[in-house]
C-alpha positions as CSV (number, residue, x, y, z in Angstrom):
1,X,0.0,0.0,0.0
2,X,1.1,3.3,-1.1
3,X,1.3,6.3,2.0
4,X,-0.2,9.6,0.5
5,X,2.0,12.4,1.6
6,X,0.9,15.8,2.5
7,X,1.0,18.5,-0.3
8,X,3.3,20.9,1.5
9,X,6.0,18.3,1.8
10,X,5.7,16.9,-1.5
11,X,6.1,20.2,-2.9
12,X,8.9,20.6,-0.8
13,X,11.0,17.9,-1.8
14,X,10.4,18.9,-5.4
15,X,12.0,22.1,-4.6
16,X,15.1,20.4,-3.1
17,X,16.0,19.9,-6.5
18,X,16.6,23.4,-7.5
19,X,20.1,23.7,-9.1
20,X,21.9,26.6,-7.5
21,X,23.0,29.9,-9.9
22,X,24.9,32.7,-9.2
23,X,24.0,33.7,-5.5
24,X,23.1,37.4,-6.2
25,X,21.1,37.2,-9.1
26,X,17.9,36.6,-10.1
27,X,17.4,32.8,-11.3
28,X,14.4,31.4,-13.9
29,X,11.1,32.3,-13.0
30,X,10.0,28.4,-13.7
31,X,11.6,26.6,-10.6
32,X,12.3,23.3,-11.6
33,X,10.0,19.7,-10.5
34,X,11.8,16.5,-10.8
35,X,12.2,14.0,-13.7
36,X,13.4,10.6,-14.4
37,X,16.8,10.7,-12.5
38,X,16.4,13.9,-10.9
39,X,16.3,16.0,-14.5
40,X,14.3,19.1,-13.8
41,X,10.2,19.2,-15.4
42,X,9.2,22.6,-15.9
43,X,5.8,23.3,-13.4
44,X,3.1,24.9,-15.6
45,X,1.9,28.3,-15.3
46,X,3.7,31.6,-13.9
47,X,6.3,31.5,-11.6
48,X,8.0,34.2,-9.5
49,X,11.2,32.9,-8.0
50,X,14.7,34.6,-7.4
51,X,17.4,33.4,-5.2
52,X,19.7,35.4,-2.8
53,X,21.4,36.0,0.8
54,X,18.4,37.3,3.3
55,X,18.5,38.6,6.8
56,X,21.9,40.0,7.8
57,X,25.1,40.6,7.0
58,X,26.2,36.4,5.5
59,X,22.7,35.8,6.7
60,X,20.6,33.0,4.9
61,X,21.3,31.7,1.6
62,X,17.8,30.9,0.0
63,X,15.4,30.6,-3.0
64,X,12.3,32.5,-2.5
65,X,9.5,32.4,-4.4
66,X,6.0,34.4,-4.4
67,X,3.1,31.7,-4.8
68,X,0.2,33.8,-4.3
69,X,-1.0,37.7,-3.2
70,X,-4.9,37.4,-2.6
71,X,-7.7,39.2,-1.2
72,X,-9.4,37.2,1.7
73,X,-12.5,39.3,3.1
74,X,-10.8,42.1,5.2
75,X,-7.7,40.9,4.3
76,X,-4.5,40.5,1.9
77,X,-2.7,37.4,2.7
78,X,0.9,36.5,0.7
79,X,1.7,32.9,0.0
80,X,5.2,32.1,-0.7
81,X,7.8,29.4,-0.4
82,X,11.5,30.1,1.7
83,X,14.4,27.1,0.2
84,X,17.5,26.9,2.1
85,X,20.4,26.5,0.1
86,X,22.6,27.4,2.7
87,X,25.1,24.8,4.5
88,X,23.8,25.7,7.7
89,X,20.7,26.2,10.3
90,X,20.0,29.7,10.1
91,X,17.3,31.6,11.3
92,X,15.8,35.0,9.4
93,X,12.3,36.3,9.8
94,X,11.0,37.6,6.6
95,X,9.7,41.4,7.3
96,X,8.4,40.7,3.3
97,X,6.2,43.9,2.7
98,X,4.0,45.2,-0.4
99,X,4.0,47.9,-2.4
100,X,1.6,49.4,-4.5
101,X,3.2,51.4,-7.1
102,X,0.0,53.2,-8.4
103,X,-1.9,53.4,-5.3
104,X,1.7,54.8,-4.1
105,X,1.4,53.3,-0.3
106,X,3.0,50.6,1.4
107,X,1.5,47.6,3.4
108,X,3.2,46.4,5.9
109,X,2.6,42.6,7.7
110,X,-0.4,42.6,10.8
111,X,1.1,39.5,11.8
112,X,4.6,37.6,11.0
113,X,5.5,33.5,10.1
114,X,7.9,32.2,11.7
115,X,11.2,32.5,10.4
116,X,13.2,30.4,12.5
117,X,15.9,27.4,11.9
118,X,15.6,27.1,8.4
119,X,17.4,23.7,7.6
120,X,19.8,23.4,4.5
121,X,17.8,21.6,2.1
122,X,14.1,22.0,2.8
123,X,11.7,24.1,1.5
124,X,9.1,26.0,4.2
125,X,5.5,26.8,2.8
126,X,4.9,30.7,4.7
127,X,2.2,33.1,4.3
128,X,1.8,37.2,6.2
129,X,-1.8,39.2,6.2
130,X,-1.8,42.6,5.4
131,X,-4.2,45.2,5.2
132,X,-6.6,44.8,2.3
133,X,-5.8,46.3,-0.6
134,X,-8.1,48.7,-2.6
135,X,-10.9,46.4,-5.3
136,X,-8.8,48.4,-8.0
137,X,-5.2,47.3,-7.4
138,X,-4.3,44.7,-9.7
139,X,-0.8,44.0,-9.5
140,X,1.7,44.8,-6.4
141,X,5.3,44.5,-5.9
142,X,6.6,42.4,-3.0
143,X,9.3,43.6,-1.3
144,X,12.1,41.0,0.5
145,X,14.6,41.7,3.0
146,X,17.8,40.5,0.7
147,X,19.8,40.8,-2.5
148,X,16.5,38.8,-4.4
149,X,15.0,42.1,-3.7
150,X,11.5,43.6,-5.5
151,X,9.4,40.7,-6.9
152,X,7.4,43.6,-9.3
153,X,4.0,42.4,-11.5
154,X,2.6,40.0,-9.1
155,X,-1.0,39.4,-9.4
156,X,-3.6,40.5,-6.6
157,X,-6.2,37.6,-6.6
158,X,-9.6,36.5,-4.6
159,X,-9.2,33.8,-2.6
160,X,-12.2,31.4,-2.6
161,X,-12.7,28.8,-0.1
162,X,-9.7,26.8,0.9
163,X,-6.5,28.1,-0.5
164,X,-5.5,26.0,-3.0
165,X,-1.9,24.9,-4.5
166,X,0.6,27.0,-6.0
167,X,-0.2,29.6,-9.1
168,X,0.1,27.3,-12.3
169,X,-1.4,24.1,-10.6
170,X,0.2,21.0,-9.3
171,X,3.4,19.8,-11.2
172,X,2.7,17.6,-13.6
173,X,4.9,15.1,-15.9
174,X,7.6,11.9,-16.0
175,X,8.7,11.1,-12.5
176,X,5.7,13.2,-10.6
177,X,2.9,10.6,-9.5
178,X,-0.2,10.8,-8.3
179,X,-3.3,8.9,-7.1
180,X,-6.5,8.4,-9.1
181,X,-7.9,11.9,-6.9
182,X,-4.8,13.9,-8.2
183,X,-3.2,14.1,-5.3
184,X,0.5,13.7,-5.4
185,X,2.1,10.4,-3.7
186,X,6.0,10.0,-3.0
187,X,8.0,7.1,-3.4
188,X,11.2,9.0,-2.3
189,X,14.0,11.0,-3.9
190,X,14.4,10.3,-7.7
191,X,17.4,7.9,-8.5
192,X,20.7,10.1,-8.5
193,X,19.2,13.0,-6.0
194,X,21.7,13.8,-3.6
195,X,20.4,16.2,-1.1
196,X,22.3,19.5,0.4
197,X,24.8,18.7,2.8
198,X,23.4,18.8,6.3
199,X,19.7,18.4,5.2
200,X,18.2,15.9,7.5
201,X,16.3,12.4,6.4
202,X,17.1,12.8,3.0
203,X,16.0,16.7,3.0
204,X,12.7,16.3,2.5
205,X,11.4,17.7,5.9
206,X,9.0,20.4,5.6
207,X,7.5,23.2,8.1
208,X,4.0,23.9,6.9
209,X,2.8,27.2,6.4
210,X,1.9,29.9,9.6
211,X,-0.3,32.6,10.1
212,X,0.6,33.4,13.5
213,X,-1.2,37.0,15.1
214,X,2.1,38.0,16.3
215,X,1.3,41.8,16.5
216,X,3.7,43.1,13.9
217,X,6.2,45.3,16.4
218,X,7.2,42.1,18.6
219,X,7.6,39.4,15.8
220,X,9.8,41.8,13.7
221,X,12.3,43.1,16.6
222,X,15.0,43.0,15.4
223,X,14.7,42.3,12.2
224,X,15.7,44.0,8.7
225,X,12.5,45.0,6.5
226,X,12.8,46.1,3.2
227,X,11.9,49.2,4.3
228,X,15.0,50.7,6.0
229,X,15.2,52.0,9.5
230,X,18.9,52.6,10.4
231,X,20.7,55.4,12.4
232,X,23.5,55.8,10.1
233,X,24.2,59.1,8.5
234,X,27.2,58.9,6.7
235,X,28.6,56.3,3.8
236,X,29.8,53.7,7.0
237,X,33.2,52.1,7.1
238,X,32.3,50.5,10.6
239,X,34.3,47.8,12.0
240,X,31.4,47.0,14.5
241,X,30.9,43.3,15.0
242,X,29.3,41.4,12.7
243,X,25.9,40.4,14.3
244,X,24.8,36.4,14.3
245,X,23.8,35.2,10.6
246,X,20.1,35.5,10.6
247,X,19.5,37.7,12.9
248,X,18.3,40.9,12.0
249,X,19.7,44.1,13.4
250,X,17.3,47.1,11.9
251,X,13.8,47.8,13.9
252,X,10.6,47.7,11.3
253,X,9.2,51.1,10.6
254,X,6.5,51.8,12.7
255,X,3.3,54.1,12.0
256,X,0.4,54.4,9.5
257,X,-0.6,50.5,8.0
258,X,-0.9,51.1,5.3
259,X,1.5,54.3,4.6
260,X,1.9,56.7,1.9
261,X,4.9,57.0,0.5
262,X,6.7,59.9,-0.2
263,X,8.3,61.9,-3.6
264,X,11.2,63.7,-3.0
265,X,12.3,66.3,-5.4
266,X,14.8,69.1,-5.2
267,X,15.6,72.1,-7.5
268,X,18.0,75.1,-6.9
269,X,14.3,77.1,-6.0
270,X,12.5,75.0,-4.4
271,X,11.8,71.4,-2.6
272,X,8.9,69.5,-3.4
273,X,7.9,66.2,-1.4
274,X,4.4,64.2,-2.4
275,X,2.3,62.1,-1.9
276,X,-1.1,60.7,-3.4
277,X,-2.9,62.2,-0.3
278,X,-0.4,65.5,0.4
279,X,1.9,68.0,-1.3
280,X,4.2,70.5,0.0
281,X,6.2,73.1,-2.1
282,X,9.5,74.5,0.5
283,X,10.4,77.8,-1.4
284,X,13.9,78.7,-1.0
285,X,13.6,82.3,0.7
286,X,16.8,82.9,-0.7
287,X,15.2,82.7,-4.4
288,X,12.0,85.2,-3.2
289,X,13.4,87.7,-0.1
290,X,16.5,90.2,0.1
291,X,19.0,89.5,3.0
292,X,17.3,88.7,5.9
293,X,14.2,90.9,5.4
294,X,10.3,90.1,4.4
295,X,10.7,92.0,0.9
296,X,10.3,90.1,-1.6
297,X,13.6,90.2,-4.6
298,X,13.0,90.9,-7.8
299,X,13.6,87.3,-8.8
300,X,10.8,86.1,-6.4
301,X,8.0,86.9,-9.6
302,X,8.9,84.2,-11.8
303,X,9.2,81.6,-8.5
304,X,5.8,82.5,-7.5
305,X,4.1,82.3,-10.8
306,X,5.7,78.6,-12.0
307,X,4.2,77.7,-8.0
308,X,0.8,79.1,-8.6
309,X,0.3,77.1,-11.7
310,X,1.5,74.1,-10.4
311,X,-0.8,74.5,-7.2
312,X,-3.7,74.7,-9.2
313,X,-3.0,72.1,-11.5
314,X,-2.7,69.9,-7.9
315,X,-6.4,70.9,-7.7
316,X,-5.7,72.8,-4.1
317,X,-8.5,74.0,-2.0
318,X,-7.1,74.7,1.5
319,X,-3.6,76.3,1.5
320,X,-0.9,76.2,4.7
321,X,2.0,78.3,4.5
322,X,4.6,78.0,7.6
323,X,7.7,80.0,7.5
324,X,11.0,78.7,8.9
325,X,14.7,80.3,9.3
326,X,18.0,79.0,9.9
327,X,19.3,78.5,13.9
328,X,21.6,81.7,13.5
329,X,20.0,84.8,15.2
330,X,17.7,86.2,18.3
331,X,14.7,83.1,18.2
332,X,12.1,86.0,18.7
333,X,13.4,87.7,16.0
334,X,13.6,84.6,13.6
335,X,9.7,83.6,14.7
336,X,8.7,87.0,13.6
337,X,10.8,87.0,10.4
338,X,9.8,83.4,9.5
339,X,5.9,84.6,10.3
340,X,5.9,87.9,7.7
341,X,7.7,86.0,5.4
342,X,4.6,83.2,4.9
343,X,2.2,85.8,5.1
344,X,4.4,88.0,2.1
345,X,3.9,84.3,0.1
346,X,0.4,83.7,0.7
347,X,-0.4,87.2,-0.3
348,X,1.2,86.8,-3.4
349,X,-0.6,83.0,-4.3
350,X,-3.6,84.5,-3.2
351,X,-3.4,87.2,-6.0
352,X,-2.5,84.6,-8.9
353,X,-5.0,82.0,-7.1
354,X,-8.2,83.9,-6.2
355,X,-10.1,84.2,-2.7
356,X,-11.9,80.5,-3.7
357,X,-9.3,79.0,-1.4
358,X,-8.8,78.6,2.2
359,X,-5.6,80.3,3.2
360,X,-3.4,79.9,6.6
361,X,-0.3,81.6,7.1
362,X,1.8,80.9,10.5
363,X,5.3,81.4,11.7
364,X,7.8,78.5,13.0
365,X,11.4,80.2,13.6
366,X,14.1,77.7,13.4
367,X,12.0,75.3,15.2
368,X,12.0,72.8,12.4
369,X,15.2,72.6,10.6
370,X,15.4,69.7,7.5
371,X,19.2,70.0,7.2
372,X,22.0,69.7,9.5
373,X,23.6,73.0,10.6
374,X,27.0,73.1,11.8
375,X,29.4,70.7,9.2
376,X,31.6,71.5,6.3
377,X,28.6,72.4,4.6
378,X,27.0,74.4,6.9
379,X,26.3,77.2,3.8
380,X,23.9,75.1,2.2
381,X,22.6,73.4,5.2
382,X,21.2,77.0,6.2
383,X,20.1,77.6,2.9
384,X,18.0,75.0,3.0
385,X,16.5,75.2,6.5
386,X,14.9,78.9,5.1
387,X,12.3,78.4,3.5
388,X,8.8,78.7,3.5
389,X,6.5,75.5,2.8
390,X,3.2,75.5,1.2
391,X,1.2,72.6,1.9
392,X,-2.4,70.8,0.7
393,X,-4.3,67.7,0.6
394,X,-5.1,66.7,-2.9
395,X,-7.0,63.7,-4.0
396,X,-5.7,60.3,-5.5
397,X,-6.7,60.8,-8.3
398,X,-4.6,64.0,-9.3
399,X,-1.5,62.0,-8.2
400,X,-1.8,59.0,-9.4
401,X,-4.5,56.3,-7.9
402,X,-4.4,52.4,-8.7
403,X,-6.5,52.7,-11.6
404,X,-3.8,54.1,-13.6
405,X,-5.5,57.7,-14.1
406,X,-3.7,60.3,-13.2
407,X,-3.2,64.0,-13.8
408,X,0.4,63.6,-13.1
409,X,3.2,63.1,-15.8
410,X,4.8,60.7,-13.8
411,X,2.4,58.1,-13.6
412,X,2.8,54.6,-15.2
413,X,1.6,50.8,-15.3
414,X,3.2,48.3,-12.7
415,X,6.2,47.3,-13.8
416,X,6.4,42.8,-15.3
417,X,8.2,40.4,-12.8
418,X,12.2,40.7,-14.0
419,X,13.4,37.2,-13.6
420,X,17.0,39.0,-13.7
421,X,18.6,42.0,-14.1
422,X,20.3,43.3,-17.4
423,X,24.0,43.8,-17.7
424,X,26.3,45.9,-16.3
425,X,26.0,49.0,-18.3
426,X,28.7,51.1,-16.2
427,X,31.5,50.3,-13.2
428,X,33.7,52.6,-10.4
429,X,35.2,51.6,-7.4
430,X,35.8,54.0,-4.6
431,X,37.9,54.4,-1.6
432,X,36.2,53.4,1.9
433,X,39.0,53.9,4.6
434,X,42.2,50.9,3.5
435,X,39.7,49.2,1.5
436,X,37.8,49.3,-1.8
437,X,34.5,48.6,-3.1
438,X,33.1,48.5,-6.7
439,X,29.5,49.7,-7.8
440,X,28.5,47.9,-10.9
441,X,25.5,50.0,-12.4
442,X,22.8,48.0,-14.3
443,X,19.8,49.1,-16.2
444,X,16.8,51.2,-14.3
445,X,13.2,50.4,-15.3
446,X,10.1,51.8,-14.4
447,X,7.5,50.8,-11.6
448,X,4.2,52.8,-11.6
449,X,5.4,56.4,-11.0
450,X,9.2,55.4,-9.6
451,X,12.4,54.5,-11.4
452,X,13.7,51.4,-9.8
453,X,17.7,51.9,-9.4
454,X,19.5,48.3,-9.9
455,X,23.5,47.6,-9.3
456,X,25.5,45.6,-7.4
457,X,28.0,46.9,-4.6
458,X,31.2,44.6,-4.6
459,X,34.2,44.4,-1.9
460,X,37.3,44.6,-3.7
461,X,39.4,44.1,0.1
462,X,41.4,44.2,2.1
463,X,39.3,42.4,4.2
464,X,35.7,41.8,4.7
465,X,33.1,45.0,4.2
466,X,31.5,45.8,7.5
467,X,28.0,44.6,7.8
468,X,26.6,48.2,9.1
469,X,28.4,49.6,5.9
470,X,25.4,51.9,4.0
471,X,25.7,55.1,2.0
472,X,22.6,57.3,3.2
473,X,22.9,61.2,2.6
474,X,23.1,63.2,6.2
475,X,19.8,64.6,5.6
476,X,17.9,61.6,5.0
477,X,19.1,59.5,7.3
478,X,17.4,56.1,7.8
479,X,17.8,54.6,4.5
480,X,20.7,52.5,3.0
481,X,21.1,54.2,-0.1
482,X,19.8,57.9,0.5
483,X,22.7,59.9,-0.8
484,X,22.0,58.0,-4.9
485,X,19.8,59.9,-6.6
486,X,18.4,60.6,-10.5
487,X,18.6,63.3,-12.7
488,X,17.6,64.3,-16.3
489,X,20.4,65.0,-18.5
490,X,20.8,68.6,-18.5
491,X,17.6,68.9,-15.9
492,X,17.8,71.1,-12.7
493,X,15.6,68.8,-10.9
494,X,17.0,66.2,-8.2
495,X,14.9,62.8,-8.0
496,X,15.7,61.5,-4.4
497,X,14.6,58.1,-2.7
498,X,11.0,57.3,-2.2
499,X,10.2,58.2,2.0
500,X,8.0,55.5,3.8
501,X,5.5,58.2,5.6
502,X,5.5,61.7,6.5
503,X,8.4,63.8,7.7
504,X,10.2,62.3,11.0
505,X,12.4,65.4,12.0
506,X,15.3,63.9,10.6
507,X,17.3,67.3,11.2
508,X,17.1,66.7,15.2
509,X,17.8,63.1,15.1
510,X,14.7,61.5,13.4
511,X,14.8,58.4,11.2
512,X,13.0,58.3,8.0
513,X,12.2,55.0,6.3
514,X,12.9,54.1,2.6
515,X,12.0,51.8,-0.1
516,X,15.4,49.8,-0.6
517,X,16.4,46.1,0.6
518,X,16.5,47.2,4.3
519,X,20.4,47.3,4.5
520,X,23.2,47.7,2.1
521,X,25.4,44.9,2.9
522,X,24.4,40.8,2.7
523,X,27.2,39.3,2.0
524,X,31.1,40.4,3.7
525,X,33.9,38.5,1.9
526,X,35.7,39.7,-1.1
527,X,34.6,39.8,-4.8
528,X,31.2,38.6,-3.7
529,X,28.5,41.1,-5.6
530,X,25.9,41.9,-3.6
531,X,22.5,43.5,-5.2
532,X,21.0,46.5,-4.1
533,X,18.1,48.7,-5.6
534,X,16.2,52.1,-4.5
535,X,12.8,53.6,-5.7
536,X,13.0,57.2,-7.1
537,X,10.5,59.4,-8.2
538,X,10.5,58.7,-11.7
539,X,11.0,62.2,-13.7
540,X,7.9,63.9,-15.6
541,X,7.5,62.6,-19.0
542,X,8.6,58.9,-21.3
543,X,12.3,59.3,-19.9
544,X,14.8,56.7,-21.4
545,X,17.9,57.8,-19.8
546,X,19.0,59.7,-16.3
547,X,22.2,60.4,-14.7
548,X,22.7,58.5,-11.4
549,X,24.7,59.8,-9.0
550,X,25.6,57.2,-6.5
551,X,26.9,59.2,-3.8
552,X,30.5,58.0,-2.9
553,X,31.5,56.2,-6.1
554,X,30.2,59.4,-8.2
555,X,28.2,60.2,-10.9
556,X,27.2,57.9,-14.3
557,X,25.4,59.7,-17.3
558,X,22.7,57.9,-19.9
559,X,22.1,54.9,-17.6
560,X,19.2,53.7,-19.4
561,X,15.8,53.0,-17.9
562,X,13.3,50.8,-19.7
């Protein structure tokens, strides 16, 4: 008599038999059943599977792949499949997130599986809820803490009744029996299949899937989300300890479930940051007043009438408009001057806007800087921090909303699932401390309304790249990669990295959060690649090409973006 084994562990000794590729790239999107003497069978249907080093610093070694994103009543749950390739026990929790590039928010996990003592050579069914997503979304991007990275184009689908196998079906084909119901049946490992050294009883042991209700701030202490939350400021050339592989050393954002995310755009006269729900315009007072005086310059006309139009295209109905200084100065004096300086601006909108609107004018000092005074740029720091911000609610629609209709140039279609990345279209090492690391620049492409920014960072030595290493700008602190940015060729406009949630005060030691892997560094020893990526605001219009300027290892012109 023939034992029928469970579906979860039949599936997971078919994906034992994964071949392993290159470690930091994307492999094929078909992961592979098993044949007559352990020859891979193609599984039907779609398939969204990369493999890549998750968690920490030399953290897990793994093939993940994205089974299933569906709707379930009042909420979203994600299906997919953990395969340790590694040669040892190791023990990650997966702060996996979505993202919807149209609907421009985040979702982040209500509850967390398990991601403990993955064994070398099995395969672990998982599943997270989320918040449901919005009837329209169609397609999200999942986001993974490791060098596998975004999984873009997956399908949003209904669950109905009991979840059912994988997308595509059950494997079918030579060497894959099953009973007279369908249901799968094992005989053990195909002739020639050696399993993973260290995998226990042949490696086909398999944890079934979880849906614990951890709530989401305990299960993910600790642990690295793809969503960055780190304290560093500076590109790092730590020689901190390296924390245990597995263990995750970044705490998950925290706040609005699910959150909006944030544009980031700067120009020599003025800052814009957006979102599908708010916009705010920071006019450089330098560009509008004389000295340090409420008078508006001479200059200030052609400022405020490029603003005005671009307010009303926004479809604005209730204006805020807060003045801010520098730290230099009496604070009594600086309140008064940042207070008659929004009221000078609001006077002026109100002319080119009409008295339709609501209008609110108030005064903030140097209460609220957004740069860091006091280093050797403390010139533009201060430059920066005066300004005065005009802010509004706008609807989703006139930013761009998951249906895809938008008022705003820079909204597109969800980007397909990329199996891999394309080649290396530009290289240039740069100097960190005694040692050397290499960025290898591969094409951009586009997500919704954000430019995805692809390379891989590589440790040319001496010695092993320290596992806090991160290249964030000073201003934006929190994410991995917040001093690489975009540019249009010949543009004046900067495209920085997409911010998880509203302003944090990142000027008096707030932490922002940003769309990128979660960390910068996942594997330490030398010449290994390891792949990073960062969402940008993607610039107005059917761009094909932008500079990227990758902070430390400097600028690359015409990287092309598809």
């Amino acid at each position: 008599m023939r034992r029928v084994l469970p579906l979860a562990i039949f599936l997971s000794g078919l994906l034992l038999l994964a071949g392993c590729a290159d470690t930091d790239r994307a492999v094929s999107s078909d992961p592979p059943t098993a044949g007559p003497n352990g020859s891979p069978v193609p599984r039907t249907g779609p398939g969204y599977a990369k493999e890549g080093w998750f968690g920490t610093a030399d953290g897990l070694h793994a093939r993940f792949e994205v089974r299933a994103v569906e709707r379930q009543g009042t909420k979203t749950v994600l299906r997919y499949g953990v395969t340790s390739l590694d040669s040892a026990v190791k023990s990650v929790s997966f702060g996996v997130q979505l993202l919807d590039p149209v609907g421009r928010r985040l979702y982040r996990p209500t509850g967390s599986t398990s991601g403990e003592n993955f064994t070398p050579g099995t395969a672990r069914d998982m599943a997270a809820e989320f918040p449901p997503l919005p009837p329209e979304t169609q397609k999200v991007t999942v986001l993974t803490p490791g060098t596998a990275g975004e999984f873009t184009g997956i399908p949003v689908t209904t669950a109905t009744g009991t979840p059912g196998p994988p997308s595509g079906g059950l494997p079918s084909g030579p060497g894959v029996p099953t009973t007279g119901t369908g249901v799968p049946t094992w005989s053990g490992p195909p002739s020639g299949f050696t399993p993973p050294s260290g995998a226990p009883n042949g490696g086909t042991t398999t944890n079934g899937p979880s849906l614990r209700g951890e709530p989401f701030e305990r299960a993910f202490a600790g642990a690295p989300s793809p969503v960055t939350s780190s304290p560093s400021s500076s590109p790092s050339s730590s020689s901190s300890g390296t924390p245990s592989p597995g263990t995750g050393t970044s705490p998950p954002a925290t706040g609005a479930n699910p959150a909006d995310l944030y544009d980031i755009t700067e120009s020599q006269t003025k800052d814009v940051t957006a979102s599908g729900s708010q916009v705010t315009f920071a006019l450089h007072t330098d560009a509008l007043f004389e000295g340090d005086k409420a008078k508006l310059a001479a200059g200030a006309k052609a400022v405020l009438d490029e603003t005005a139009q671009q307010v009303k295209a926004k479809g604005a109905r209730t204006l805020t408009f807060e003045g801010h200084t520098d730290g230099k100065g009496d604070d009594a004096k600086n309140l008064k001057l940042s207070k008659d300086r929004a009221e000078a601006v609001m006077k002026e909108l109100k002319a080119r806007l009409g008295g339709g609107l609501t209008y609110t004018a108030r005064g903030m000092g140097e209460a609220q800087p957004v740069a860091r005074e006091g280093g050797a740029d403390d010139a533009a720091a201060r430059a920066r921090n005066r300004r005065v911000e005009i802010s509004f609610p706008v609807g989703a629609t006139l930013l761009g909303s998951s249906t895809g209709s938008s008022a705003s140039p820079a909204a597109g279609a969800p980007a397909a699932f990329h199996a891999q990345d394309g080649k290396t279209v530009a290289s240039r090492s740069a100097q960190f401390g005694s040692a050397k690391r290499r960025i290898d620049v591969k094409p951009f492409y586009r997500d919704g309304p954000y430019v995805v920014a692809v390379f891989d960072i590589v440790n040319e030595g001496p010695g092993t790249t320290p596992p806090d290493a991160s290249y964030p700008n000073k201003d934006y602190p929190g994410g991995a990669f917040t001093a690489f940015s975009i540019q249009v060729q010949g543009g004046k406009e900067t495209y920085r990295g997409v911010r998880v949630g509203a302003e944090t005060g990142a000027a008096e030691g707030g932490v922002g959060a940003y769309v990128d892997p979660g960390r910068a560094v996942f594997r330490t020893a030398v010449n290994q690649p390891v792949r990073g990526f960062v969402y940008l605001p993607a610039p107005p219009g059917n761009v094909t090409s932008v500079t990227f300027n990758a902070g430390p290892f400097g600028n690359f012109d015409k990287v092309p973006v598809s």
